[in-house]
MDAnalysis code that builds the backbone (N, CA, C; Angstrom):
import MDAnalysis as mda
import numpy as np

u = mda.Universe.empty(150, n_residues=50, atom_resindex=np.repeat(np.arange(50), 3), trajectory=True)
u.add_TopologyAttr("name", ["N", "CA", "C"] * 50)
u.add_TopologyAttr("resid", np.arange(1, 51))
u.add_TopologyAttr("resname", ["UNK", "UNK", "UNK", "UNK", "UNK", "UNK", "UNK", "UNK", "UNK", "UNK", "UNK", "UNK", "UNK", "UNK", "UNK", "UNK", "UNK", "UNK", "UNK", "UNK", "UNK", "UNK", "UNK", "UNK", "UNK", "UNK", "UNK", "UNK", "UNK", "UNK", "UNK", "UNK", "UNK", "UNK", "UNK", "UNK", "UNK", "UNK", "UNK", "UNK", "UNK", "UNK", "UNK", "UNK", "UNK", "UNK", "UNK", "UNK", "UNK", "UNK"])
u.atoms.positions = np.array([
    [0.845, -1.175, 0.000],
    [0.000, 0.000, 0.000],
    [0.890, 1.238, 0.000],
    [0.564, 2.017, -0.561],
    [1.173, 3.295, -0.465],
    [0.582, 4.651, 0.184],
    [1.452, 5.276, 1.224],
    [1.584, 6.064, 1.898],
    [0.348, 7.099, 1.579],
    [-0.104, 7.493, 0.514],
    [-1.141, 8.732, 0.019],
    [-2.680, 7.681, 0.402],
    [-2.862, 6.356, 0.876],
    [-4.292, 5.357, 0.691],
    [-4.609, 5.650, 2.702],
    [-3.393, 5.524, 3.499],
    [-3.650, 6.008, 4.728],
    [-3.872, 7.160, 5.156],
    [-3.847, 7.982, 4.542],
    [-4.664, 9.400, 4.533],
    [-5.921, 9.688, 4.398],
    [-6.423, 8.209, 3.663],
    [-8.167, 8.703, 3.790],
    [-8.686, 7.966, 5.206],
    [-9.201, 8.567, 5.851],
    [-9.756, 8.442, 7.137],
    [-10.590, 6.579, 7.226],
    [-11.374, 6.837, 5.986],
    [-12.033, 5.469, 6.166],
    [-11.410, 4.176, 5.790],
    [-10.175, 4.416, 4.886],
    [-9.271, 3.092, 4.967],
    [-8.561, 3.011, 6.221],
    [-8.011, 4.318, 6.621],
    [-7.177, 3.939, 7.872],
    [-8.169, 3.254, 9.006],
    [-9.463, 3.896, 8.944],
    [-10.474, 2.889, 10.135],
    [-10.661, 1.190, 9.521],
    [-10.820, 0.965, 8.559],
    [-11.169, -0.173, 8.240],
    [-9.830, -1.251, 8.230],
    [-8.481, -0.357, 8.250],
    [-7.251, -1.063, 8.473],
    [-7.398, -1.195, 9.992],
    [-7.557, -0.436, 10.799],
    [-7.665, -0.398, 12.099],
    [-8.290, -1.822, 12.808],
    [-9.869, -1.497, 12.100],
    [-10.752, -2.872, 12.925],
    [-10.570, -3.800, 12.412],
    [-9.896, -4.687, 11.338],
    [-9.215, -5.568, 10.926],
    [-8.043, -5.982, 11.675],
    [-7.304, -5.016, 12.433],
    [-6.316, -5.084, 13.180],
    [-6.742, -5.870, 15.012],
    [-7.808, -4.695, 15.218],
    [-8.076, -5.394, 16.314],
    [-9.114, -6.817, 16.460],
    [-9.668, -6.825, 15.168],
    [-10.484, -7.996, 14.710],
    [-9.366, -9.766, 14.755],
    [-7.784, -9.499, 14.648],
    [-6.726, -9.637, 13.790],
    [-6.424, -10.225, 15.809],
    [-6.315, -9.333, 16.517],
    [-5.806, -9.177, 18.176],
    [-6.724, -10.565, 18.946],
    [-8.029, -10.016, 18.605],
    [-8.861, -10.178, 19.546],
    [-9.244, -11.815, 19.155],
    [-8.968, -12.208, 17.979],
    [-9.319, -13.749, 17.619],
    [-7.611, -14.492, 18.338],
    [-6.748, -14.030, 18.915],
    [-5.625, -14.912, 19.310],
    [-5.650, -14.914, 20.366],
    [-6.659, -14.509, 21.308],
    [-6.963, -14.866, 22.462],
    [-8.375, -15.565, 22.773],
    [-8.210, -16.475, 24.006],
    [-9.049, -17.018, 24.276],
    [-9.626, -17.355, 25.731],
    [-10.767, -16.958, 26.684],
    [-10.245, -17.496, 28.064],
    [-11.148, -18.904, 28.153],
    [-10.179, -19.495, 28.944],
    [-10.820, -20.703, 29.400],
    [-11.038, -21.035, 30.376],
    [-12.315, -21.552, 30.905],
    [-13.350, -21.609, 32.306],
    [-12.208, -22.307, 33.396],
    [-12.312, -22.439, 34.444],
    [-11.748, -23.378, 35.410],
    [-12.025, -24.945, 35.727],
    [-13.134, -25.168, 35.140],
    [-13.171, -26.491, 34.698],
    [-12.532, -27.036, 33.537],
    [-12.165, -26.611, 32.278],
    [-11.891, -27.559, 31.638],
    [-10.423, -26.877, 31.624],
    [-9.874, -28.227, 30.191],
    [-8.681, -27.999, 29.615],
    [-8.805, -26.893, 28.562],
    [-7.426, -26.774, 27.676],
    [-6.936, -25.907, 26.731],
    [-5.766, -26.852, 26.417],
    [-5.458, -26.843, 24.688],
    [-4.402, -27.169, 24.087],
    [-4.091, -26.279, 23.127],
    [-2.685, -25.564, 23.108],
    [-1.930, -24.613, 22.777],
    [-1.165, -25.425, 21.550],
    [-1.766, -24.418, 20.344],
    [-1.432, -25.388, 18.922],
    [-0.603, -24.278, 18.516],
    [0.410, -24.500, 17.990],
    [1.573, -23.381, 16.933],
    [1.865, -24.344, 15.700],
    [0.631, -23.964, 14.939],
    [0.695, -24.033, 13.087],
    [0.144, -25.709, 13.046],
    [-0.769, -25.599, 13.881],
    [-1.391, -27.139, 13.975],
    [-0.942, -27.913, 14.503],
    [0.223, -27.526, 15.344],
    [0.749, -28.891, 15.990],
    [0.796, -28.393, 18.042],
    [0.482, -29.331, 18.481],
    [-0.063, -29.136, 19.807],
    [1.588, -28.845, 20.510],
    [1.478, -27.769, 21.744],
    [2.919, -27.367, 21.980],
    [2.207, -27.582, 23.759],
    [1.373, -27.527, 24.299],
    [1.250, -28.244, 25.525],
    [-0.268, -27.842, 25.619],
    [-0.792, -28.097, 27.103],
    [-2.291, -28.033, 27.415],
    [-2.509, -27.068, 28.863],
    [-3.115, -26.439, 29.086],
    [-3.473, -25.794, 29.853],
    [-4.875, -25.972, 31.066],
    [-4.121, -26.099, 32.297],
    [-5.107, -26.305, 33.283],
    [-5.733, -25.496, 34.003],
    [-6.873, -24.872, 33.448],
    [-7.185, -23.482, 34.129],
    [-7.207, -22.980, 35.422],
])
């Protein structure tokens, strides 16, 4: 992208909530009853006991 496309107000918002849209899906909380398994690129890297 070039520098003169972030100057219009409504791309820079729509880059924005894509961003936090982008944040907010790589988190997750998980209840105190169950488990969690922590995957990096599909492959399981350990499990989590809440």
């Amino acid at each position: 992208m070039n520098a003169v496309s972030f100057r219009n107000p409504i791309v820079a918002g729509i880059i924005a909530l894509l961003l936090v849209i982008l944040a907010a899906s790589t988190f997750a909380i998980v209840p105190e009853t169950k488990q969690a398994v922590i995957l990096r690129f599909g492959q399981p890297i350990r499990t989590v006991n809440a």
